[in-house]
Steps between C-alpha positions, in 0.01 A plus 500: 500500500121595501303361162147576407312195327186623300243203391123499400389241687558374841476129305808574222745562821370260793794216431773789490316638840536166709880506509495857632444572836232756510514791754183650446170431251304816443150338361753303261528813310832597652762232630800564707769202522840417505693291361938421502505859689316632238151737494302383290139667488259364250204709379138310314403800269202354331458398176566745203759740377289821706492285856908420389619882434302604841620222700896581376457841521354496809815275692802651255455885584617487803846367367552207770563230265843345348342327230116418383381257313121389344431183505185252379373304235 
């Protein structure tokens, strides 16, 4: 199962990050892990609704996901 995680900030997912093992950390914009033979990719858009729509729309064209979820405070 591949799952996209969208947040804001680096800050509202960095507990949920630790218990991942991380593959690959693209300017901590972009983070590849896994986790119980799961992908899980988690994407910082930036704060605001704009920086949200680009950042999903951007990593849910391409179709590659099973599920996506936004996350935050």
């Amino acid at each position: 199962m591949k799952i996209l995680i969208v947040s804001a900030t680096l800050a509202e997912i960095q507990p949920f990050i630790h218990k991942l093992e991380v593959k690959s950390n693209t300017n901590n914009s972009f983070i590849e892990s896994t986790y119980k033979q799961m992908d899980i990719n988690i994407c910082i858009s930036g704060i605001g609704m704009v920086a949200m729509a680009h950042a999903c729309g951007k990593h849910l064209i391409p179709g590659k996901y099973d599920a996506a979820f936004n996350v935050g405070i």
